[in-house]
TORKE-544200 format. One record per residue (C-alpha): x, y, z; residue in three letters. Coordinates in pm, whole numbers. Layout:
<site <X Y Z> "Ala">
...
***
This chain:
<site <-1410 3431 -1765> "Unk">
<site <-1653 3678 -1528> "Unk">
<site <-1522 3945 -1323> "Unk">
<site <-1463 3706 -1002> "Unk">
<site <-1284 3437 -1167> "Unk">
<site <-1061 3731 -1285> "Unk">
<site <-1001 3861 -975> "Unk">
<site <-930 3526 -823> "Unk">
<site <-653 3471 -1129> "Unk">
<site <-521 3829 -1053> "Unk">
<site <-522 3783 -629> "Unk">
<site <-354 3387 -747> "Unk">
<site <-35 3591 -954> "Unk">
<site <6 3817 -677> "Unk">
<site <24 3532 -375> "Unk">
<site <276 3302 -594> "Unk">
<site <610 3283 -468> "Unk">
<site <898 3040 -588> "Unk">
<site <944 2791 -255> "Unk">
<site <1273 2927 -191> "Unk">
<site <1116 3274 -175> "Unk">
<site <827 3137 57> "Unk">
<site <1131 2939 281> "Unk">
<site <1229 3262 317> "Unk">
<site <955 3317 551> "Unk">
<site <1049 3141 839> "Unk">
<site <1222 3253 1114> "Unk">
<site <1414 3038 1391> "Unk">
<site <1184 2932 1687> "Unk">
<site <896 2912 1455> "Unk">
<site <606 2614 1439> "Unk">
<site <566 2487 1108> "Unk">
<site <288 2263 1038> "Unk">
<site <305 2023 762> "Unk">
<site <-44 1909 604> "Unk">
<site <-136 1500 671> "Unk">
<site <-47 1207 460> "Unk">
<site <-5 1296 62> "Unk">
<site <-111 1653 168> "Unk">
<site <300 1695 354> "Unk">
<site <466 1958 139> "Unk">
<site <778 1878 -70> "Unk">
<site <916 2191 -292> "Unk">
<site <857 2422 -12> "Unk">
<site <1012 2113 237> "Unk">
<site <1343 2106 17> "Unk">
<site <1384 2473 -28> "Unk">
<site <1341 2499 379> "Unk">
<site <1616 2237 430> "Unk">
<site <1829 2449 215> "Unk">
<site <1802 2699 505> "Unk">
<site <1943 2514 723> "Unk">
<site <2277 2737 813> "Unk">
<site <2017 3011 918> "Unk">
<site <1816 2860 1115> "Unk">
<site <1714 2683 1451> "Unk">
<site <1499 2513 1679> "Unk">
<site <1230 2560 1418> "Unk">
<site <953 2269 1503> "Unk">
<site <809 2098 1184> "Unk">
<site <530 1900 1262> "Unk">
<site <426 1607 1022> "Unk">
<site <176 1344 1064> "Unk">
<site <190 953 929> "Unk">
<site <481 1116 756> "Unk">
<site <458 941 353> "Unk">
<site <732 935 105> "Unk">
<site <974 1064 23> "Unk">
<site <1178 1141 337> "Unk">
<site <1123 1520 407> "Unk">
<site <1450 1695 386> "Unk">
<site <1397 1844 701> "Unk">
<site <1411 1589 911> "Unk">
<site <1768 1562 800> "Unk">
<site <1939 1849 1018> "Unk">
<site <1801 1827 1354> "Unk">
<site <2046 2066 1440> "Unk">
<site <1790 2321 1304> "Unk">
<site <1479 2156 1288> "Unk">
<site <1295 2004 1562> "Unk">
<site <1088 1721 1379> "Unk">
<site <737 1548 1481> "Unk">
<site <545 1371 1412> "Unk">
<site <173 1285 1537> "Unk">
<site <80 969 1412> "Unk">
<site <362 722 1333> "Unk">
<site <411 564 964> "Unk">
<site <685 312 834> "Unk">
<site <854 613 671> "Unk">
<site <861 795 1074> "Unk">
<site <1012 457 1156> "Unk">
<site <1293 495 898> "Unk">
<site <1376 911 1019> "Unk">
<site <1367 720 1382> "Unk">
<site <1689 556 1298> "Unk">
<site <1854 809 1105> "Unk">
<site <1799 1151 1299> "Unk">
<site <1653 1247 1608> "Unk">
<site <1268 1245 1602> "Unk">
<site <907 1269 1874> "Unk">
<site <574 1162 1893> "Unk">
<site <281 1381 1956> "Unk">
<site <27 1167 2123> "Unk">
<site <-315 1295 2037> "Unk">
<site <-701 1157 2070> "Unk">
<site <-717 1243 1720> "Unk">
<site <-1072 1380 1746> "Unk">
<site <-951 1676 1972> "Unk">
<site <-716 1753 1688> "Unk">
<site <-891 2042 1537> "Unk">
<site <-929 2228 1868> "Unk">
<site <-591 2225 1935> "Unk">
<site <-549 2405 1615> "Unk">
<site <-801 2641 1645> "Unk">
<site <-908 2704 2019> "Unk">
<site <-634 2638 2258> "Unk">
<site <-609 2780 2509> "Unk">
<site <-253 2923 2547> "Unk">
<site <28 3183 2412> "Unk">
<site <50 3144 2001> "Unk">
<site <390 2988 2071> "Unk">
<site <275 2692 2315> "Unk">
<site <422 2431 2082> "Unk">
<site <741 2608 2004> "Unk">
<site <1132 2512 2100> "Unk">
<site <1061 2900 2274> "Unk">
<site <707 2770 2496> "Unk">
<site <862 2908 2797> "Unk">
<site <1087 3206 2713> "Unk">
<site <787 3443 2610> "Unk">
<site <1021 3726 2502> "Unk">
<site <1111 3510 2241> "Unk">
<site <804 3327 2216> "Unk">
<site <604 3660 2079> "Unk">
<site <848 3691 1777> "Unk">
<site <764 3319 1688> "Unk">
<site <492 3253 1431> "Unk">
<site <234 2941 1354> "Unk">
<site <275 2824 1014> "Unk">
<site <48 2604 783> "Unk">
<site <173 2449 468> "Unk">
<site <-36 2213 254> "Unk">
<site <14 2048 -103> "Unk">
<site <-346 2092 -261> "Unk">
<site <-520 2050 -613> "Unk">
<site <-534 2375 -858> "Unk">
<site <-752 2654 -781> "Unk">
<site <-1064 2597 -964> "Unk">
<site <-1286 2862 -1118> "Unk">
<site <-1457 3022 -769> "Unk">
<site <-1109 3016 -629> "Unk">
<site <-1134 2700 -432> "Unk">
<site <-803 2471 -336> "Unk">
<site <-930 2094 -277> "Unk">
<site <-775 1943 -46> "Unk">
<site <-754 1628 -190> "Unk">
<site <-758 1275 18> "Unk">
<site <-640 1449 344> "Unk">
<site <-879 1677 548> "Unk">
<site <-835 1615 933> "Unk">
<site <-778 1908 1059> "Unk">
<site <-634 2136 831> "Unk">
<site <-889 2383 811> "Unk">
<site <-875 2483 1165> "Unk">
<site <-473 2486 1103> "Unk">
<site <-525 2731 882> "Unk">
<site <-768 2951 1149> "Unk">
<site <-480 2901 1383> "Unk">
<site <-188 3013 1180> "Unk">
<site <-5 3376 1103> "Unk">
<site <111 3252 776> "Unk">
<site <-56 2974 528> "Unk">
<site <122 2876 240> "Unk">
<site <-48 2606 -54> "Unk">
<site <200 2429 -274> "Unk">
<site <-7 2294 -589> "Unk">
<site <-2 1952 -721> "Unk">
<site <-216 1843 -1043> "Unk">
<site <-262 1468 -906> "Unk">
<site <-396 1555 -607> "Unk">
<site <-812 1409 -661> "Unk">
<site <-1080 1663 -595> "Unk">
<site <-1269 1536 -320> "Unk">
<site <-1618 1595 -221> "Unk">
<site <-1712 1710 112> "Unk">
<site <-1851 1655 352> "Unk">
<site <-1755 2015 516> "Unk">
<site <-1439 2191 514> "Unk">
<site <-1271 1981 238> "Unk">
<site <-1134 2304 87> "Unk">
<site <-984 2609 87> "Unk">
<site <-1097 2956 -53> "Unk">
<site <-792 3181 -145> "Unk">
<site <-887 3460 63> "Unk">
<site <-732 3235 325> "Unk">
<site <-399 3160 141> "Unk">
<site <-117 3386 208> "Unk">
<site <162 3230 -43> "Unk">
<site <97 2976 -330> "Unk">
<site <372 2750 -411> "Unk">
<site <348 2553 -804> "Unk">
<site <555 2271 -751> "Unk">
<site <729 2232 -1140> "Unk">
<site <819 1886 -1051> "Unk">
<site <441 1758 -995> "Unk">
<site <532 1433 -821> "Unk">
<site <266 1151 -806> "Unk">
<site <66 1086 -452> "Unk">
<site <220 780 -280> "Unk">
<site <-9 486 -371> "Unk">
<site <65 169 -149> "Unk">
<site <-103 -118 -338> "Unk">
<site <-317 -287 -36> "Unk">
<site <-133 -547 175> "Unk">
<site <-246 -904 86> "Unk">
<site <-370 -1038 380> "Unk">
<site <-180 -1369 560> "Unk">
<site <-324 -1669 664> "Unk">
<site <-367 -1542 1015> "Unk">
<site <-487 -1223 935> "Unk">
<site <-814 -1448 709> "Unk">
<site <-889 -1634 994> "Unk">
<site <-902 -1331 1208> "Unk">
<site <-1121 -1182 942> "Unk">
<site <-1338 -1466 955> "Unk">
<site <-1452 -1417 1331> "Unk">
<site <-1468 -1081 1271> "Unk">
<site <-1765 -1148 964> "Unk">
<site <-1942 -1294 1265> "Unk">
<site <-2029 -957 1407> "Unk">
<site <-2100 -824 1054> "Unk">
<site <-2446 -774 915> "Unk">
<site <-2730 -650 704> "Unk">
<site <-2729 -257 777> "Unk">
<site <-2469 -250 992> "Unk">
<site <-2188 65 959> "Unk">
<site <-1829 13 968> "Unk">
<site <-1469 175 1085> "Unk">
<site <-1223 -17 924> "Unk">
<site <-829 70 903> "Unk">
<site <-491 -22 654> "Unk">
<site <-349 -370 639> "Unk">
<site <-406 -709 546> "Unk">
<site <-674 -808 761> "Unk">
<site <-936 -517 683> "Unk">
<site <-842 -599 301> "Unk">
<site <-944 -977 404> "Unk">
<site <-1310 -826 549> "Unk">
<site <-1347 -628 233> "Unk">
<site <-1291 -943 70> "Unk">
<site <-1515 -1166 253> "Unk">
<site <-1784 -926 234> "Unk">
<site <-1761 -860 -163> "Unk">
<site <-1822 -1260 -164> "Unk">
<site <-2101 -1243 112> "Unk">
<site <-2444 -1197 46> "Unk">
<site <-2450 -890 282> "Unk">
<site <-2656 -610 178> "Unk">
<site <-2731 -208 280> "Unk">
<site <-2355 -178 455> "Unk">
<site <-2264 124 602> "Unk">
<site <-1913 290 612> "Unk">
<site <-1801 566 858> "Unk">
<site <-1407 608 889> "Unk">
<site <-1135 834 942> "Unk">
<site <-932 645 707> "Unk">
<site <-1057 534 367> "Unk">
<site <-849 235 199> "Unk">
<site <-886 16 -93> "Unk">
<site <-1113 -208 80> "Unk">
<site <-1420 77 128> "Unk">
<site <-1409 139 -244> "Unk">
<site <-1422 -251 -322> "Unk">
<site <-1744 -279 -99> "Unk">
<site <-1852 8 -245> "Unk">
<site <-1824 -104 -589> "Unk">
<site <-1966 -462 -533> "Unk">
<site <-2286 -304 -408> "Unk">
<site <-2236 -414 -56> "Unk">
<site <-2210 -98 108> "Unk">
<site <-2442 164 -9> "Unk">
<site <-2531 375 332> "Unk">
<site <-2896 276 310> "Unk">
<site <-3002 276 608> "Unk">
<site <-2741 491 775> "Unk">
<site <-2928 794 1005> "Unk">
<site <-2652 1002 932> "Unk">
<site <-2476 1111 573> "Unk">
<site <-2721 873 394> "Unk">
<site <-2591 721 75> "Unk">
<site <-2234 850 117> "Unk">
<site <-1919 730 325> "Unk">
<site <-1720 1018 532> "Unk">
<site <-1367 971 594> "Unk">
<site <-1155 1211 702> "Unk">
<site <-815 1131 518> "Unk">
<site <-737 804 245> "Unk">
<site <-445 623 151> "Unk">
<site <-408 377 -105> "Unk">
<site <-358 275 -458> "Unk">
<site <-339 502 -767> "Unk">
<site <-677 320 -820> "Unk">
<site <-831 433 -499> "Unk">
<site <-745 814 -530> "Unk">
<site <-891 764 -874> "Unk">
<site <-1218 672 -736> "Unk">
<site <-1216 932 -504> "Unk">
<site <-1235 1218 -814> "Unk">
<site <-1514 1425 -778> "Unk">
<site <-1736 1073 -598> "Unk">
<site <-2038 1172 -385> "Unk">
<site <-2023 806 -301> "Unk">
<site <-1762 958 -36> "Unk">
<site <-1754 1277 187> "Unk">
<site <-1465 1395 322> "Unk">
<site <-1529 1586 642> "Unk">
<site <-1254 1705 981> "Unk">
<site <-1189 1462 1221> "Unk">
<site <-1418 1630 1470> "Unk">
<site <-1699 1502 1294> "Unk">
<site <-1594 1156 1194> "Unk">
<site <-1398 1111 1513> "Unk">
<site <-1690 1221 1695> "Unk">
<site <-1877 1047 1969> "Unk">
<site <-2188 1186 1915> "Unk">
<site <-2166 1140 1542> "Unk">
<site <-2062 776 1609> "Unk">
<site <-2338 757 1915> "Unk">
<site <-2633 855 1645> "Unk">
<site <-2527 566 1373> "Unk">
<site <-2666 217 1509> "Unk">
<site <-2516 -87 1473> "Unk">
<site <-2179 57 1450> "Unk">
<site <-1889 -211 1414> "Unk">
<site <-1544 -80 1486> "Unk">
<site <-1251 -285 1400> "Unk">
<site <-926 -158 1495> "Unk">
<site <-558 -432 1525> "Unk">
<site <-302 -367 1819> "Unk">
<site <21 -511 1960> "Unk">
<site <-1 -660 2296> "Unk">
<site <-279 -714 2529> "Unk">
<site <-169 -840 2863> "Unk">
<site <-421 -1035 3119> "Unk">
<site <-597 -687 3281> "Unk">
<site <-687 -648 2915> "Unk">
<site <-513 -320 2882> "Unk">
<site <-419 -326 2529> "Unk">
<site <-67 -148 2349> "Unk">
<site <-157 -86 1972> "Unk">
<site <178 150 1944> "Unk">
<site <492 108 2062> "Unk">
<site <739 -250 2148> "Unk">
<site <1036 -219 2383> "Unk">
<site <1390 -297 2242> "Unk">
<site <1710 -286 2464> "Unk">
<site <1500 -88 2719> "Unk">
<site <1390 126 2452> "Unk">
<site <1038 235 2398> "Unk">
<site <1026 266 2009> "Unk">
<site <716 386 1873> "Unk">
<site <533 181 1574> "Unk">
<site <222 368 1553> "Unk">
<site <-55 601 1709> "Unk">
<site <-303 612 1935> "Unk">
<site <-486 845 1625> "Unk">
<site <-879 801 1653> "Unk">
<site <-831 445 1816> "Unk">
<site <-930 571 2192> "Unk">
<site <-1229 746 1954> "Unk">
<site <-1362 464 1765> "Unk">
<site <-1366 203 2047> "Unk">
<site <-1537 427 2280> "Unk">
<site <-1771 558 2045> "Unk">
<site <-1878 292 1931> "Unk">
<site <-1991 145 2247> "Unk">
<site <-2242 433 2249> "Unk">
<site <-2408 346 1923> "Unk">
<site <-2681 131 1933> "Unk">
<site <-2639 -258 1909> "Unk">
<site <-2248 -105 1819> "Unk">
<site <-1985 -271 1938> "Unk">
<site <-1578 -263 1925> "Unk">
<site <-1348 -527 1788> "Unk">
<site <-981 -563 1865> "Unk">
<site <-763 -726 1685> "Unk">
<site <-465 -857 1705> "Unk">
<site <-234 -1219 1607> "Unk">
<site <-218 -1459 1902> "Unk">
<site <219 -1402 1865> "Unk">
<site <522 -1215 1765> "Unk">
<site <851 -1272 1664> "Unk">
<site <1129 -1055 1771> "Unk">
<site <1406 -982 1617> "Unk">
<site <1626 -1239 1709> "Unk">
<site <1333 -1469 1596> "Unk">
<site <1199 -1597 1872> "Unk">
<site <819 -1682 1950> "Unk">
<site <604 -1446 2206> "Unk">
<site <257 -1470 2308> "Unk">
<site <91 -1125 2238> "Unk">
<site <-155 -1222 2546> "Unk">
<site <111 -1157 2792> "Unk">
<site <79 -1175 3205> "Unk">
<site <130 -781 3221> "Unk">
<site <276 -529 2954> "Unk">
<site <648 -460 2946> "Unk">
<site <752 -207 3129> "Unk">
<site <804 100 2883> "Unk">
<site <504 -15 2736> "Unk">
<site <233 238 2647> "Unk">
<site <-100 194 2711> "Unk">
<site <-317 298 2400> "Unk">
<site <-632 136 2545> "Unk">
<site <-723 163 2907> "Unk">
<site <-911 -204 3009> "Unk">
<site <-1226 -6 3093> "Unk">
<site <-1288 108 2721> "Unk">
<site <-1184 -259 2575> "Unk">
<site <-1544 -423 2443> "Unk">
<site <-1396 -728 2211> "Unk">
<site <-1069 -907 2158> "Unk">
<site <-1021 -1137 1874> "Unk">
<site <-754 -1291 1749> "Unk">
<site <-687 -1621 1524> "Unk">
<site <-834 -1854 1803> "Unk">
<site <-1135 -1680 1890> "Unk">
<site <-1370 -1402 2006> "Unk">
<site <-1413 -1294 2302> "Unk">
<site <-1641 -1029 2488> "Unk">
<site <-1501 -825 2762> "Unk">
<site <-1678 -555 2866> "Unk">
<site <-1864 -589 3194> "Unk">
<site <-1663 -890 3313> "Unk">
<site <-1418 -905 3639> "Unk">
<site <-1065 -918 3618> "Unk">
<site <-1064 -1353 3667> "Unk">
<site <-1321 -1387 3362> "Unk">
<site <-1097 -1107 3151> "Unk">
<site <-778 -1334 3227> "Unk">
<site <-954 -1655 3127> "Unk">
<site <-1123 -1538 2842> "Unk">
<site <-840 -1421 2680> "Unk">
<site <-584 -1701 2783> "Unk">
<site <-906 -1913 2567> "Unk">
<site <-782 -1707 2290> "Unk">
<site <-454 -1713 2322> "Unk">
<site <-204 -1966 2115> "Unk">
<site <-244 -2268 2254> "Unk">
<site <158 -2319 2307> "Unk">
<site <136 -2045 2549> "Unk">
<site <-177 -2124 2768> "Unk">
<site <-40 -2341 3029> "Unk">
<site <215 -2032 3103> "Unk">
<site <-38 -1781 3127> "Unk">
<site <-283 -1984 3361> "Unk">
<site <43 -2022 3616> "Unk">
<site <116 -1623 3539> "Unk">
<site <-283 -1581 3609> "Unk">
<site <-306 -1801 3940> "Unk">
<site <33 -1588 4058> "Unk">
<site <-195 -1248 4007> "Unk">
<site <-486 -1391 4167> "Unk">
<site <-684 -1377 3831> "Unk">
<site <-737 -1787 3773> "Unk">
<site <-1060 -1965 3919> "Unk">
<site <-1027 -2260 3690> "Unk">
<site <-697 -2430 3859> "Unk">
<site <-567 -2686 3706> "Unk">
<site <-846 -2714 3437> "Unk">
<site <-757 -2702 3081> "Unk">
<site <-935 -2408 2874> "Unk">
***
């Protein structure tokens, strides 16, 4: 062992805390930040639960919160919870305990961290009581792999933007986990422990949640299938979770596509399946040659496996995957992304669904608004929508997803100036550059057919039909 790798062991025993001892830290009113996905603390969460009869209106800010359930989110009498993506798990705390979105353009992420412009206590319970605001304090907490030997914590499958967290924060604390893959950047994929205030080892050492991919439905295949129409030779592409991109990952391994591209902000299964079957290479990429960035993964055991030390990948911020003039210099970019509801405008809901008057949040906006814009600005790129032609609700009745107008409570994730293609199990369709009349009827053509004869009378009421009376 040199002299550095001595001091780093000697500057690591003096920065470890037990997590009750690094709870202790926290004061009421204060912002604590929560690291992404499998990167969400759980020793130092527990042991800052246990606080709970000492503290309040502390904010503790997660993000597609994973399992298990943070403590936290338990006692909302002290801790303000939320979250800025929306995951199954968020879903669950939603009916349990009282819980908020953030809405973010994900790629703007890392400047809020870091640059903001406002008082250190803008996000606080205390944002506008600045006597108490200035005692308040930005916290950072992140589970990482061990400290290797030039004092380096990996970050694992989760960088977004927890670097510039850590810029923006009084008080960064790491709580170590030896499953946690060493991934390659890429930039800022790592931390040096000059900028670690407390170190947390975590005796218990839990696994990373590891969702075996969804298998994808019949629906979701023949979706899939248009989409493979828009995929080809050299051509780079943003895929998300769920059955449908599995499907495409599929399709492709069979194809006999060549020199794929990837550029994501979420890695899955399905990238290292193309990778693997020599489909997608980065060959002819302009940018990050031979290597996929991502900027956070979730999967199977298997995935985070292939992630270990791979310069097939890169992990890299979300201002430089999310991008637009990253995206903009990368031709032929295909971006695939599923939502909700799309209504005859073509403004498109990827997040939320109305129940008894309530708006109850699914899902994100995330880098959606990013990709499908982006994209746009690469050239011969283009953005796909997806979504199934109906829903059921809970009492099990049929909807069209191609609805007259959105419900009201509805968000908008997608304004209809930014929407480029819309696909679904009927059909593709291009929308960009058209009038409202073609928008209607090219999406009604798309639409399940059980529900077309509605929408035409709902489109002749809103003066968006020319085709009266004609069938589709």
């Amino acid at each position: 062992m040199n002299q550095c790798q001595n001091s780093f062991q000697l500057e690591y025993k003096q920065k470890l805390r037990a997590p009750s001892d690094a709870a202790k830290l926290i004061n009421s009113g204060d912002v604590v930040e929560y690291a992404q996905f499998n990167g969400k603390p759980i020793a130092f969460d527990t042991a800052l639960a246990n606080r709970r009869d000492e503290l309040k209106d502390v904010g503790v800010f997660c993000s597609v919160c994973l399992p298990p359930l943070p403590e936290t989110c338990k006692y909302p009498e002290s801790f303000i919870f939320v979250d800025w993506h929306w995951s199954k798990l968020t879903r669950v705390i939603d009916s349990i305990s009282p819980i908020y979105y953030n809405p973010i353009s994900y790629r703007f992420a890392t400047d809020y961290m870091r640059y903001y412009d406002a008082p250190n206590y803008w996000r606080s319970f205390y944002y506008n009581d600045p006597e108490k605001g200035a005692k308040t304090k930005r916290v950072f907490v992140i589970r990482v792999a061990p400290m290797d030997s030039h004092g380096y914590f990996n970050m694992g499958p989760q960088n977004s933007f927890h670097s510039s967290s850590t810029d923006g924060s009084e008080l960064v604390i790491v709580e170590i986990n030896h499953n946690m893959p060493v991934c390659m950047g890429g930039a800022e994929e790592a931390y040096h422990i000059s900028r670690v205030d407390v170190i947390i080892e975590d005796e218990s050492n839990p696994d990373l949640f590891a969702p075996e991919p969804a298998e994808p439905t019949d629906i979701e295949k023949k979706i899939a299938a248009h989409v493979m129409n828009y995929v080809h030779d050299g051509c780079c592409l943003q895929l998300g979770i769920g059955g449908m991109p599995n499907a495409i990952g599929r399709m492709i391994a069979d194809s006999d596509l060549k020199d794929l591209g990837g550029h994501t902000e979420m890695l899955v299964d399905t990238y290292m399946n193309m990778i693997l079957s020599g489909k997608l290479n980065n060959a002819r990429k302009s940018a990050d040659r031979h290597r996929t960035p991502f900027t956070f993964a979730v999967g199977s055991k298997r995935l985070y496996d292939f992630m270990n030390l791979n310069s097939a990948i890169a992990s890299y911020p979300a201002d430089y995957t999310n991008d637009p003039n990253t995206i903009r210099g990368i031709d032929n970019f295909i971006s695939i992304n599923s939502a909700l509801q799309i209504d005859l405008f073509s403004q498109v809901n990827a997040e939320c669904i109305v129940s008894n008057g309530r708006t109850k949040q699914i899902s994100g906006n995330g880098g959606m608004t990013d990709f499908v814009y982006s994209s746009q600005l690469s050239k011969g790129g283009k953005s796909l929508i997806c979504l199934e032609s109906t829903f059921t609700d809970k009492d099990g009745k049929l909807h069209s997803s191609i609805m007259p107008t959105l419900q009201a409570g509805t968000i908008v994730t997608i304004s209809r100036q930014l929407v480029d293609y819309v696909i679904t199990e009927y059909g593709a369709v291009k929308l960009g550059a058209n009038p409202t009349w073609q928008r209607a009827e090219k999406l009604i053509s798309i639409a399940h057919p059980e529900f077309q004869d509605e929408l035409i009378l709902s489109a002749e009421k809103m003066g968006l039909w020319r085709r009266s009376n004609k069938k589709i």
